[in-house]
Structures are given as C-alpha cells and as structure tokens.
C-alpha positions as CSV (number, residue, x, y, z in Angstrom):
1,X,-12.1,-13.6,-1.0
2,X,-12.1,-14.7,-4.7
3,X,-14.3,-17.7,-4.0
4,X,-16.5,-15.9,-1.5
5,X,-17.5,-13.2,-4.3
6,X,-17.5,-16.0,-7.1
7,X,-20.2,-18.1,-4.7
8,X,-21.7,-15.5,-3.2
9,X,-22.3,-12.0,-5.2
10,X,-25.0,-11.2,-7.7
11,X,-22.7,-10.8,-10.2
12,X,-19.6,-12.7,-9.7
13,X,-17.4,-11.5,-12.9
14,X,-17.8,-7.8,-12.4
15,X,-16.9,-8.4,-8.6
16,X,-14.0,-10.3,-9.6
17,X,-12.8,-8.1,-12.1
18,X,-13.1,-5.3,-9.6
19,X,-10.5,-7.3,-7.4
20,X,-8.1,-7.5,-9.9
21,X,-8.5,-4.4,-11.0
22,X,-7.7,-3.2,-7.5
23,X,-4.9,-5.3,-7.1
24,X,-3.1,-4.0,-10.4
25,X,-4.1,-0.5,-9.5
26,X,-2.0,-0.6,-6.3
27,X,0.9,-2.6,-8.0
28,X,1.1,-0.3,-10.3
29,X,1.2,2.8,-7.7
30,X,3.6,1.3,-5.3
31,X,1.9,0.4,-3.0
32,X,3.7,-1.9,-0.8
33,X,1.2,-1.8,2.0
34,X,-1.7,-3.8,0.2
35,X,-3.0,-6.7,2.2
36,X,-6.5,-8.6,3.1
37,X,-7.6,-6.2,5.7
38,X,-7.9,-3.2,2.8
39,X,-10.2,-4.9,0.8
40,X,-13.7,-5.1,2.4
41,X,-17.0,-6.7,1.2
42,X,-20.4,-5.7,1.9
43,X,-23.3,-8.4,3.1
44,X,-26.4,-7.4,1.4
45,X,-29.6,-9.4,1.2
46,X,-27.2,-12.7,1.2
47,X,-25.4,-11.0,-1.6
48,X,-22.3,-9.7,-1.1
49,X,-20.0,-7.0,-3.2
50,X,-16.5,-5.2,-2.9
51,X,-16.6,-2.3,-1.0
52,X,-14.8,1.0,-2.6
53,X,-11.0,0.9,-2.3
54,X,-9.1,2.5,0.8
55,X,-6.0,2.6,2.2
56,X,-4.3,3.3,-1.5
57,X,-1.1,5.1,-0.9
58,X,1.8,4.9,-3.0
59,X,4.1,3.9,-0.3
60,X,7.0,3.0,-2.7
61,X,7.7,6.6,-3.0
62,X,9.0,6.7,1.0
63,X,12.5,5.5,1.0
64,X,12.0,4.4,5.0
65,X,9.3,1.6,3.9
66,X,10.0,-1.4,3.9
67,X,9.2,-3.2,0.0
C-alpha cells in the first residue's frame, strides 16, 4: 500500500504520514486485530487516498484474544 499511495496519490507524504500515523495509533491502543483489509484507499480521478480509519478496537484489553 506504501508504494501504491507514494506512486499514485496527489500528495504522497501526507498519505503516508497518515499510514503511519494509523499504524501507531492502533499500536499504541492495543489493537491486536490490525491488518491489510482495515485500511482502505479511495480511487479518485486516477488519484488515490486513505480512506478514514475503521475497525480500531483496543482488543488487548480482552483477556480471550489472542496477541
């Protein structure tokens, strides 16, 4: 996804800076659910961009999860 908003976005540092900030935002909260499938991108005029973040649930706080 890095590359795809690096080649691809209108403005490629704010994009990527959103990734990472979404990554540390749900390391820092626990969540132990994070993967690919929770971070979309929207296809706009051959531009693309992150969409908002879902699926953020501190999921470290359950003692049943698995870490």
């Amino acid at each position: 996804m890095d590359e795809v908003l690096w080649n691809k976005s209108g403005n490629p540092v704010v994009e990527r800076n959103l990734l990472a900030s979404y990554l540390i935002a749900n390391l820092t909260i626990g969540n132990c659910d994070m993967h690919a499938r929770n971070t979309g991108i929207l296809i706009d005029k051959n531009a693309v961009q992150l969409t908002p973040a879902y699926d953020v649930v501190p999921t470290a706080t359950w003692e049943q999860h698995d870490t």
